[in-house]
C-alpha positions as CSV (number, residue, x, y, z in Angstrom):
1,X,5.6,-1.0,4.2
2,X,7.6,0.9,1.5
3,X,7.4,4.4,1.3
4,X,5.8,4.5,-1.8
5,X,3.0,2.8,-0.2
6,X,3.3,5.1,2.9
7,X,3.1,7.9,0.4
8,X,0.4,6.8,-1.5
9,X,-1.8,6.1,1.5
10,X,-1.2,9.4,3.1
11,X,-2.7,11.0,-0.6
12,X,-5.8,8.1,-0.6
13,X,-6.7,9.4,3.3
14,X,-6.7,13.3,2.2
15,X,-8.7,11.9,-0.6
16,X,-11.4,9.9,1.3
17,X,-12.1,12.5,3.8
18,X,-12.6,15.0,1.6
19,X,-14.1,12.8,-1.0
20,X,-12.2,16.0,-3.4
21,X,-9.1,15.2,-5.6
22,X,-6.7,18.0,-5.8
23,X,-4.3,18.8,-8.7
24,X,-1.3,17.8,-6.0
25,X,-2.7,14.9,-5.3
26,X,-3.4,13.6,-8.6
27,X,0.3,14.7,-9.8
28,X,1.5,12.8,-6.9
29,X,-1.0,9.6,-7.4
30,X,0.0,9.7,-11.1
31,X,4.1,9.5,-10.4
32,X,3.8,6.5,-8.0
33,X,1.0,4.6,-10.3
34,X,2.0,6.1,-13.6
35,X,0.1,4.8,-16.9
36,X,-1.9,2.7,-14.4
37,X,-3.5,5.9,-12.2
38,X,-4.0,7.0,-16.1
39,X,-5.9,4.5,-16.8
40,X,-7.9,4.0,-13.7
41,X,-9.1,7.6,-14.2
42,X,-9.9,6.4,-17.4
43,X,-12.2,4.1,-16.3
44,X,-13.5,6.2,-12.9
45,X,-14.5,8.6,-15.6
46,X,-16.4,6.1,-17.4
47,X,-18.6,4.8,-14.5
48,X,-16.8,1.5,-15.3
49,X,-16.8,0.8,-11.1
50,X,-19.2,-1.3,-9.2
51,X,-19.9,-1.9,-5.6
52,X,-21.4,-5.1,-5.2
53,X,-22.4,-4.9,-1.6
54,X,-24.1,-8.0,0.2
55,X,-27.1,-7.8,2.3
56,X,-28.2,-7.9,5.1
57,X,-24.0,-8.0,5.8
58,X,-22.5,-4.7,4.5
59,X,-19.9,-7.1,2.7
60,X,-18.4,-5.9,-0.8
61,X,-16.2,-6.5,-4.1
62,X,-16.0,-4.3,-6.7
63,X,-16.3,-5.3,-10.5
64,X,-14.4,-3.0,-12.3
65,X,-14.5,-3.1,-16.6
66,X,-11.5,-3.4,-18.5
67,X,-9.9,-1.2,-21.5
68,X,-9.7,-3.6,-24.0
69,X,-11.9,-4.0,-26.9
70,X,-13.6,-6.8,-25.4
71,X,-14.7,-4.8,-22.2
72,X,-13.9,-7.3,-19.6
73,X,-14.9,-7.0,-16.2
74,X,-12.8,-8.1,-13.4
75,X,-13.5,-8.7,-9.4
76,X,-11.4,-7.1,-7.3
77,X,-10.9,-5.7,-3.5
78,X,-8.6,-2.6,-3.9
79,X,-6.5,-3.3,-1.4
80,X,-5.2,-6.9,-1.7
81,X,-7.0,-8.5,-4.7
82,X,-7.4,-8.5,-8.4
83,X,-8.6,-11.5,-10.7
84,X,-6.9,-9.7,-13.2
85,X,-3.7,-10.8,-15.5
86,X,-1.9,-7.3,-14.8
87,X,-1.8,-8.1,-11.1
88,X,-0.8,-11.3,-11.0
89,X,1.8,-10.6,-13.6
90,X,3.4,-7.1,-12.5
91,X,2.1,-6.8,-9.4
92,X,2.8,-10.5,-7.3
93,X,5.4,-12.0,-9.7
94,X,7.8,-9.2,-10.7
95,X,6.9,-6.2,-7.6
96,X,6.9,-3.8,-10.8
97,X,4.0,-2.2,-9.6
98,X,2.0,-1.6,-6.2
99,X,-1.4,-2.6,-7.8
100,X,-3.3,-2.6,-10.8
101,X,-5.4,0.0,-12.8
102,X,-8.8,-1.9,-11.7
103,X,-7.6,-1.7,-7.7
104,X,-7.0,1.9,-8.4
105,X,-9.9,2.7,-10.2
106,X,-12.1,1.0,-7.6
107,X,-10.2,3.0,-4.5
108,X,-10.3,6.2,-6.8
109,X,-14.4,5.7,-7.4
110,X,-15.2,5.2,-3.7
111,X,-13.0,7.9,-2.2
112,X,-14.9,10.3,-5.2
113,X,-18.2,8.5,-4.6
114,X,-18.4,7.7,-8.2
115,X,-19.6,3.6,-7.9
116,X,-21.7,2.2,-9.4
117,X,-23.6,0.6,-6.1
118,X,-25.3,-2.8,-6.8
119,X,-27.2,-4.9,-3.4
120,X,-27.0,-8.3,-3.6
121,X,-28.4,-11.1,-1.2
122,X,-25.3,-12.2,1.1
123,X,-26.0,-15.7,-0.6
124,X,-25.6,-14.2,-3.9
125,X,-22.0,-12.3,-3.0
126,X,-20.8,-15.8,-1.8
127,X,-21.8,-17.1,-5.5
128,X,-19.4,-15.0,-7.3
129,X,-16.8,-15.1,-4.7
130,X,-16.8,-18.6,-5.2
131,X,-16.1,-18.3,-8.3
132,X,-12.8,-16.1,-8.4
């Protein structure tokens, strides 16, 4: 693991157990993510992150809404995984970034508790993961 990534998890743990963001942290989440932290506080800010949380099984994705005009909304697990062109392009292909504005905005939301929570059956999780 770089230690970037080492960095950056260290921040996201402070951040998840006090479910708080402080000034520090968000200076130091905004110089390893740059214009993409920007943006995913962009979209945290605009409750543009939802949970969608299977049941009975506890499983999740979150949808997260784009900045474009056209408002797109993209599945993602903000981890590993996002169906969006950013991460396939800058992320996978040229390393130019550790992950997208929709990962971070859906790892920003849950460590603030800002989601948007939606329960689904399990049945109807494996529906739109079938479709990614």
């Amino acid at each position: 693991m770089s230690s970037s990534r080492l960095v950056a998890e260290t921040v996201w743990k402070q951040v998840e157990s006090t479910g708080l963001v402080t000034d520090e942290q968000l200076s130091i989440l905004n110089f390893l993510f740059g214009k993409n932290f920007e943006r995913a506080t962009r979209i945290v800010d605009q409750r543009g992150v939802k949970r969608i949380s299977g049941q009975p099984s506890g499983r999740s994705i979150f949808q997260v809404v784009g900045e474009s005009r056209r408002k797109e909304e993209h599945f993602c697990f903000p981890l590993h995984f996002c169906a969006c062109y950013s991460f396939f392009y800058d992320t996978v292909n040229r390393g130019e970034q550790l992950c997208c504005k929709h990962q971070l905005a859906a790892r920003l939301a849950t460590s603030l508790g800002a989601c948007i929570e939606v329960k689904v059956s399990d049945d109807e999780l494996a529906l739109l993961l079938s479709k990614l």
